[in-house]
PyMOL commands that place a pseudoatom at each C-alpha (Angstrom):
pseudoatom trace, name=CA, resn=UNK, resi=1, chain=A, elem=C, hetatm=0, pos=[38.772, 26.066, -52.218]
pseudoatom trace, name=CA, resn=UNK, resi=2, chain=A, elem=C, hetatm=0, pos=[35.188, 24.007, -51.768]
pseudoatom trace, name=CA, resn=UNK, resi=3, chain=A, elem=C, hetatm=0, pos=[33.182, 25.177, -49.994]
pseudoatom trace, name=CA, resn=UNK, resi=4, chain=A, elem=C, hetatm=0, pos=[31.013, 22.330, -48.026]
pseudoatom trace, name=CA, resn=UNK, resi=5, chain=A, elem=C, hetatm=0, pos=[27.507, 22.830, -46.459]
pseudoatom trace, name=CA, resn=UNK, resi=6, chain=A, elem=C, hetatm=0, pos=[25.962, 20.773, -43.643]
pseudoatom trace, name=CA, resn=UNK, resi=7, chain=A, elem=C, hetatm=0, pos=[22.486, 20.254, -43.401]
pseudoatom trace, name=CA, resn=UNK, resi=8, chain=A, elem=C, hetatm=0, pos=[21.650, 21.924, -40.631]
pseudoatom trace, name=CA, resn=UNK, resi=9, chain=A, elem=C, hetatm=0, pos=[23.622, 25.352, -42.893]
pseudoatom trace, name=CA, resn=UNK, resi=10, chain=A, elem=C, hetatm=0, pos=[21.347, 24.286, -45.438]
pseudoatom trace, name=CA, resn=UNK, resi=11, chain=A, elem=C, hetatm=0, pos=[17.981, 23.992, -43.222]
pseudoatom trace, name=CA, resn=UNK, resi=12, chain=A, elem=C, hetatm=0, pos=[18.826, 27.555, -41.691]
pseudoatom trace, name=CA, resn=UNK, resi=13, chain=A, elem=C, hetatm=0, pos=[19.286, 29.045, -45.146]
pseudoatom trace, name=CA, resn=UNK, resi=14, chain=A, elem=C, hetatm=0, pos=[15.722, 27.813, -46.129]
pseudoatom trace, name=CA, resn=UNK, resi=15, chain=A, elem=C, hetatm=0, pos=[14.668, 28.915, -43.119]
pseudoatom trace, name=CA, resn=UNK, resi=16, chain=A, elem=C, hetatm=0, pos=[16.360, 32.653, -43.433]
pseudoatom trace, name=CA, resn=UNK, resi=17, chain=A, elem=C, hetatm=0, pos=[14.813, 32.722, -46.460]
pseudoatom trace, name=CA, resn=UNK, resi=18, chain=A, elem=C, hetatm=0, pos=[11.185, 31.637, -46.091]
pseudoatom trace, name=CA, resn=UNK, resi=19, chain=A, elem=C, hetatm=0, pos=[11.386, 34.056, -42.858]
pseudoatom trace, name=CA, resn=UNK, resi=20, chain=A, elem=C, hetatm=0, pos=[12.712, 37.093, -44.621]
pseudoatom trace, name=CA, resn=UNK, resi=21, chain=A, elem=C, hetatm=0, pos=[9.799, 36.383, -47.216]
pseudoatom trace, name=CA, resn=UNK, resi=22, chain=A, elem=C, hetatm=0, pos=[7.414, 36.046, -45.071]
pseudoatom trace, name=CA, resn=UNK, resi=23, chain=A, elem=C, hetatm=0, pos=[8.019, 38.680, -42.505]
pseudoatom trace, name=CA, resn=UNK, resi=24, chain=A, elem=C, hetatm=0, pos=[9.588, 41.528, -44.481]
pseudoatom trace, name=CA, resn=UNK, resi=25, chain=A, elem=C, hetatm=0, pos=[9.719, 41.197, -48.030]
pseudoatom trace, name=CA, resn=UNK, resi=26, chain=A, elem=C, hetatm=0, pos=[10.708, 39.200, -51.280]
pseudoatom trace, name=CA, resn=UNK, resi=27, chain=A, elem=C, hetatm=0, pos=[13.305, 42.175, -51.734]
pseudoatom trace, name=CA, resn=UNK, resi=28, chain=A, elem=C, hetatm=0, pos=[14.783, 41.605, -48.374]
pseudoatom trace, name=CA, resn=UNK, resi=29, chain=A, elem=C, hetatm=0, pos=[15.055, 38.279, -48.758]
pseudoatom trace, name=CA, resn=UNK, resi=30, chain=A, elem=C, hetatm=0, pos=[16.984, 38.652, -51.851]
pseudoatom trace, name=CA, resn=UNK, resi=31, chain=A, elem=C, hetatm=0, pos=[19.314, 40.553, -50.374]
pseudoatom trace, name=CA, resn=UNK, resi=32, chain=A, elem=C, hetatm=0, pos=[19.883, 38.632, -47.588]
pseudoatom trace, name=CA, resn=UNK, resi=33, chain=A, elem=C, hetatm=0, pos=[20.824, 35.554, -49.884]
pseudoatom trace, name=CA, resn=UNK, resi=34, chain=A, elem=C, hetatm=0, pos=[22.810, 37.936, -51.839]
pseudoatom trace, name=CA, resn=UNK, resi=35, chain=A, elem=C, hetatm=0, pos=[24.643, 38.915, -48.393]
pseudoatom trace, name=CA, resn=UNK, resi=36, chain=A, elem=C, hetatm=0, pos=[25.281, 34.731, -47.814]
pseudoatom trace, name=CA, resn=UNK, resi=37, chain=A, elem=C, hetatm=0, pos=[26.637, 34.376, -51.292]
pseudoatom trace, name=CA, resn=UNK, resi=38, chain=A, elem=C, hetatm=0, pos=[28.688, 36.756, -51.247]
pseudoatom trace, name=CA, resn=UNK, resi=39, chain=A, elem=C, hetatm=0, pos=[30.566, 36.267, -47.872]
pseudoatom trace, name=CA, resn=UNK, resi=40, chain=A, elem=C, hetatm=0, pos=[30.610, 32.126, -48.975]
pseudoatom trace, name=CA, resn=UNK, resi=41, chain=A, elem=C, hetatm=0, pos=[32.042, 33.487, -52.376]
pseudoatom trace, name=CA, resn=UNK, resi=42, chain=A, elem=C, hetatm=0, pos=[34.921, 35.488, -50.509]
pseudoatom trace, name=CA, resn=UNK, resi=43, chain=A, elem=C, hetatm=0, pos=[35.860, 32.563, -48.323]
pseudoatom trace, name=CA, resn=UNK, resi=44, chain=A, elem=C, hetatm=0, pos=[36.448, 30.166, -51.359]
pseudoatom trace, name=CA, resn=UNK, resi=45, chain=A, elem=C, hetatm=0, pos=[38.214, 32.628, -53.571]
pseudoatom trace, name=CA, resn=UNK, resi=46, chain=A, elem=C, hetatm=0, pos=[40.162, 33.874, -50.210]
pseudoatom trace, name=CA, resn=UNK, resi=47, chain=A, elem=C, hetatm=0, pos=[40.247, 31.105, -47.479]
pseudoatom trace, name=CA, resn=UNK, resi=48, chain=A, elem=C, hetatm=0, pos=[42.675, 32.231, -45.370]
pseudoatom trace, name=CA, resn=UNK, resi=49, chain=A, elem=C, hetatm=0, pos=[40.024, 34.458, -44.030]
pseudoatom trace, name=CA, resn=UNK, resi=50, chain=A, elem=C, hetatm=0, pos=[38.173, 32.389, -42.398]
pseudoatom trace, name=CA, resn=UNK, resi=51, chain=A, elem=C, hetatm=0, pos=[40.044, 30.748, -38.911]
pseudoatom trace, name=CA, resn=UNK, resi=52, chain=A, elem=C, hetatm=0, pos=[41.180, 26.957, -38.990]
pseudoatom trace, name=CA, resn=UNK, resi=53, chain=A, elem=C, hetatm=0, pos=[39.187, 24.576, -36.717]
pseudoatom trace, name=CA, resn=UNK, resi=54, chain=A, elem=C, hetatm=0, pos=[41.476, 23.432, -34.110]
pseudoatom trace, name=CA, resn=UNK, resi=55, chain=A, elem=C, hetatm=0, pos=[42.565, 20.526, -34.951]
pseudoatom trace, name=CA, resn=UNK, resi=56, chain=A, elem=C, hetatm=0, pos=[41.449, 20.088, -37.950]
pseudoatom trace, name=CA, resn=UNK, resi=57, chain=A, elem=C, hetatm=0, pos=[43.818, 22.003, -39.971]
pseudoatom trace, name=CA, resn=UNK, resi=58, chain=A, elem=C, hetatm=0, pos=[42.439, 21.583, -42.862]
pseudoatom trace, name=CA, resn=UNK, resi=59, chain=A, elem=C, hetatm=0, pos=[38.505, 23.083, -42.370]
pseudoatom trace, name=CA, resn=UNK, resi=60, chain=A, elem=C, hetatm=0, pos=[37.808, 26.459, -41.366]
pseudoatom trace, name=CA, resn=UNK, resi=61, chain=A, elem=C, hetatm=0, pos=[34.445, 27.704, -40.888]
pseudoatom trace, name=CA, resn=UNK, resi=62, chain=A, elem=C, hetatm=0, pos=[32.809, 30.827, -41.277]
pseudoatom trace, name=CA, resn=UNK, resi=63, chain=A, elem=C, hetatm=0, pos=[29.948, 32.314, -39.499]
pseudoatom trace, name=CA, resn=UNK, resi=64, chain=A, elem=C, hetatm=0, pos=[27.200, 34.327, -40.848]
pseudoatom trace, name=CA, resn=UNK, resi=65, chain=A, elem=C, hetatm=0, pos=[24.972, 35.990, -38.904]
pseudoatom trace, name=CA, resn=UNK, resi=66, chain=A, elem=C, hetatm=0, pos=[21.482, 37.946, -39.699]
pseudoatom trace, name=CA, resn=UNK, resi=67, chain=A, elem=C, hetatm=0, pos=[20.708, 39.905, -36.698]
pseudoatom trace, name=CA, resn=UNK, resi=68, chain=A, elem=C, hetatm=0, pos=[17.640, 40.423, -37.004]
pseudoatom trace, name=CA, resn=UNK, resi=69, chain=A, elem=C, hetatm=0, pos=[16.107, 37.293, -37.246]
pseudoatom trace, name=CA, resn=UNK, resi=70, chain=A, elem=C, hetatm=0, pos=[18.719, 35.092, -34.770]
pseudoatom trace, name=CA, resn=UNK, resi=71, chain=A, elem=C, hetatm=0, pos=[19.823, 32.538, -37.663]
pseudoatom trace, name=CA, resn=UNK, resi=72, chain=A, elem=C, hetatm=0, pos=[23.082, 31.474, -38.221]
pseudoatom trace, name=CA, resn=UNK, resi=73, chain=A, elem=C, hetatm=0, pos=[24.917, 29.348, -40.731]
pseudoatom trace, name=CA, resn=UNK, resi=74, chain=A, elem=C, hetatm=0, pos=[28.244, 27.996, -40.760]
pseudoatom trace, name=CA, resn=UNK, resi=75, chain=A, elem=C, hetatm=0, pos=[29.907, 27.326, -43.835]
pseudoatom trace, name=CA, resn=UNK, resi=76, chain=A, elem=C, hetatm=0, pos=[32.876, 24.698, -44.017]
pseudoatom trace, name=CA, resn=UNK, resi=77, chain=A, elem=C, hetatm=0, pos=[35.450, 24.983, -46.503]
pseudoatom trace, name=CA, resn=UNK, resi=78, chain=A, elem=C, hetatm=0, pos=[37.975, 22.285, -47.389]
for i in range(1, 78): cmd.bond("trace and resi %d" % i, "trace and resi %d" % (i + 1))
show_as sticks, trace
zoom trace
């Protein structure tokens, strides 16, 4: 399955990331985007896990959340 960001995913990722960096650590960080990849890595290699937009049968979308610092992204896959 392909998986299909939106700019406003892609904006919060930078975002996570520069924040993580800047407020905790480059190792944090790191394992944060390790924590993305991997659930966006399990949704294209197992789709039906993630729940089908209503109507729109064909997307489902997957959110990822980081408690700590409130961001969110939502992954599409198609």
């Amino acid at each position: 399955m392909k998986v299909v960001w939106t700019q406003e995913a892609l904006a919060d990722l930078s975002g996570i990331a520069t924040y993580y960096a800047a407020h905790a650590s480059p190792t944090i960080a790191e394992a944060v985007g390790r924590r993305f990849a991997e659930v966006v890595e399990r949704i294209r290699v197992a789709p039906f896990l993630a729940p089908r937009v209503t109507h729109r049968s064909e997307v489902r979308v997957i959110t990822v959340v980081a408690i700590h610092s409130g961001y969110f992204i939502v992954c599409v896959a198609r």
